[in-house]
One Martini backbone bead per residue (centre of mass of N, CA, C, O) as a GRO file, in nm:
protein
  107
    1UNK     BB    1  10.319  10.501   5.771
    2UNK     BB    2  10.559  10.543   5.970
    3UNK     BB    3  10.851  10.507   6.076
    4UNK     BB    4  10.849  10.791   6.256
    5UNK     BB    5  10.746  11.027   6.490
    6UNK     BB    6  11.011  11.206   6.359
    7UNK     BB    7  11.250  11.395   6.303
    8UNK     BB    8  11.608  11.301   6.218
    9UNK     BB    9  11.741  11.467   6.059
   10UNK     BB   10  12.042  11.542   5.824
   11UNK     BB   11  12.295  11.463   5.674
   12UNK     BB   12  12.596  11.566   5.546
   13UNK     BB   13  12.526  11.478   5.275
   14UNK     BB   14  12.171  11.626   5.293
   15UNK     BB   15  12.013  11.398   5.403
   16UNK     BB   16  11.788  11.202   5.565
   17UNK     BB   17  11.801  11.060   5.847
   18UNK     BB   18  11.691  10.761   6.007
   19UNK     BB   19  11.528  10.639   6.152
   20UNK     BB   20  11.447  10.528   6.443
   21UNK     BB   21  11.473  10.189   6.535
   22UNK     BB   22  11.231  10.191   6.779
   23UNK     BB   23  10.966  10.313   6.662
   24UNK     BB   24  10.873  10.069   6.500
   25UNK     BB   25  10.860   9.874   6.751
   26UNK     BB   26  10.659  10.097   6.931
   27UNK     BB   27  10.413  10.156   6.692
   28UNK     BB   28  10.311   9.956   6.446
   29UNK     BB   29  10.150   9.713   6.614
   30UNK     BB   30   9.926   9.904   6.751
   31UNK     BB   31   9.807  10.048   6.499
   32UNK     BB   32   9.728   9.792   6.347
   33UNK     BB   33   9.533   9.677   6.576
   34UNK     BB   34   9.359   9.965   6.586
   35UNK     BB   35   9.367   9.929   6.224
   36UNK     BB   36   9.249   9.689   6.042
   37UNK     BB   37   9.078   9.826   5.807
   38UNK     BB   38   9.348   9.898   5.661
   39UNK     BB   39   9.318   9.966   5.329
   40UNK     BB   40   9.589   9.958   5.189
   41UNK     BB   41   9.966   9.954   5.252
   42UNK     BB   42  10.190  10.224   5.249
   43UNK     BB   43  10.543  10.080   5.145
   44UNK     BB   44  10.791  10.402   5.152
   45UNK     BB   45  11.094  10.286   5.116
   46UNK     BB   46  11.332  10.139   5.215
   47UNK     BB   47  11.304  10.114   5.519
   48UNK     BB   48  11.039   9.985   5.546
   49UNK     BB   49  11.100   9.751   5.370
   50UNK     BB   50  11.340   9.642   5.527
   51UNK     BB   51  11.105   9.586   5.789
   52UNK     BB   52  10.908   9.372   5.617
   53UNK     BB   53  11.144   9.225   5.404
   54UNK     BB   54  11.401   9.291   5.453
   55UNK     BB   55  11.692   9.277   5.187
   56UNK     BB   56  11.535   9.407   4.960
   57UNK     BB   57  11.542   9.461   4.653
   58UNK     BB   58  11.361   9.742   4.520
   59UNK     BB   59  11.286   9.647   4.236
   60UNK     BB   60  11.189   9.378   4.277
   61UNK     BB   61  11.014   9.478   4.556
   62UNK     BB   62  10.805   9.604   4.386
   63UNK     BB   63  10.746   9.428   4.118
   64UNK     BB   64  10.643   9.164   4.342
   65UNK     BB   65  10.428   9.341   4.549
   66UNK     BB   66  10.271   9.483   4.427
   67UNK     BB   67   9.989   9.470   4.587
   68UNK     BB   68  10.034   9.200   4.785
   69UNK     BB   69   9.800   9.196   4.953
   70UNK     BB   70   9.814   9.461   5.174
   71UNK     BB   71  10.063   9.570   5.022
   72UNK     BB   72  10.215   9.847   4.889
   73UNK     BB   73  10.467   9.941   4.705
   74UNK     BB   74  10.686  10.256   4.699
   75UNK     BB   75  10.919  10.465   4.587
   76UNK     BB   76  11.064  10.758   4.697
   77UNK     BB   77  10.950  11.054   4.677
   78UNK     BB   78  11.186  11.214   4.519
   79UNK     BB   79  11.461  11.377   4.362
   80UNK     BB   80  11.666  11.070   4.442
   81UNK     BB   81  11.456  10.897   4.233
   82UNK     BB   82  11.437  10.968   3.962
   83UNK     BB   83  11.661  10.762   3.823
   84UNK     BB   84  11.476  10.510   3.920
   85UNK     BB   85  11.224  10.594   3.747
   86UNK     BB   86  11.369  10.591   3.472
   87UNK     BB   87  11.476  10.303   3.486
   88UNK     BB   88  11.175  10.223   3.604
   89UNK     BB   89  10.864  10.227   3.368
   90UNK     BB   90  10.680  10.036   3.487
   91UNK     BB   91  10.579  10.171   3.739
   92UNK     BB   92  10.382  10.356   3.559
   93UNK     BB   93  10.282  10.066   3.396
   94UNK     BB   94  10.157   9.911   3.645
   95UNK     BB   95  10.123  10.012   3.958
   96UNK     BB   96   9.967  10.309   3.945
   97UNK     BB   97   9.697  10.170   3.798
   98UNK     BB   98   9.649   9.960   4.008
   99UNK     BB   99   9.633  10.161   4.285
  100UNK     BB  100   9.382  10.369   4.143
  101UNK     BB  101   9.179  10.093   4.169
  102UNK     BB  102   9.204  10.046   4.468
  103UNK     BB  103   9.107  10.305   4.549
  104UNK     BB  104   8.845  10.318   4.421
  105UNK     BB  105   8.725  10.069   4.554
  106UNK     BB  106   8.752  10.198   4.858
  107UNK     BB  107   8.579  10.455   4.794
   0.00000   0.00000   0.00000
């Protein structure tokens, strides 16, 4: 489930603007009421994280929640990212085999 549903625009830096801030607020609980069976819930990159689990350092909380509960979190697939990921290579030895099992279980 995305943070916001529409394209928040550019950065002049390049990137992605952050996503509108009511989005999240006036359309996740209510999603997610009316999709209780859904599981896991894959919360992808910053914005999401910080606002499940408040201002969580993304690597930490990769390593320690992946999985956990309902949430399987994992890090923005992005070319921005490319360098998080070869620094945190326990990432592709860890998380997403364990992923791979639970869609599998889930199928």
């Amino acid at each position: 489930m995305a943070m916001g549903f529409c394209y928040p625009g550019r950065l002049p830096s390049g990137g992605d603007a952050p996503p509108q801030p009511e989005c999240a607020s006036l359309w996740h609980a209510a999603l997610l009421t009316r999709m209780p069976q859904i599981e896991p819930v894959l919360l992808v990159g910053g914005y999401v994280l910080r606002r499940h689990l408040g201002n969580a350092n993304m690597t930490a909380a990769v390593r320690a929640h992946a999985l956990a509960g309902s949430f399987v979190l994992l890090s923005h697939p992005s070319w921005r990212t490319t360098a998080w990921e070869q620094n945190n290579s326990w990432r592709g030895a860890e998380v997403l085999p364990r992923l791979k099992v639970e869609v599998a279980r889930l199928i």
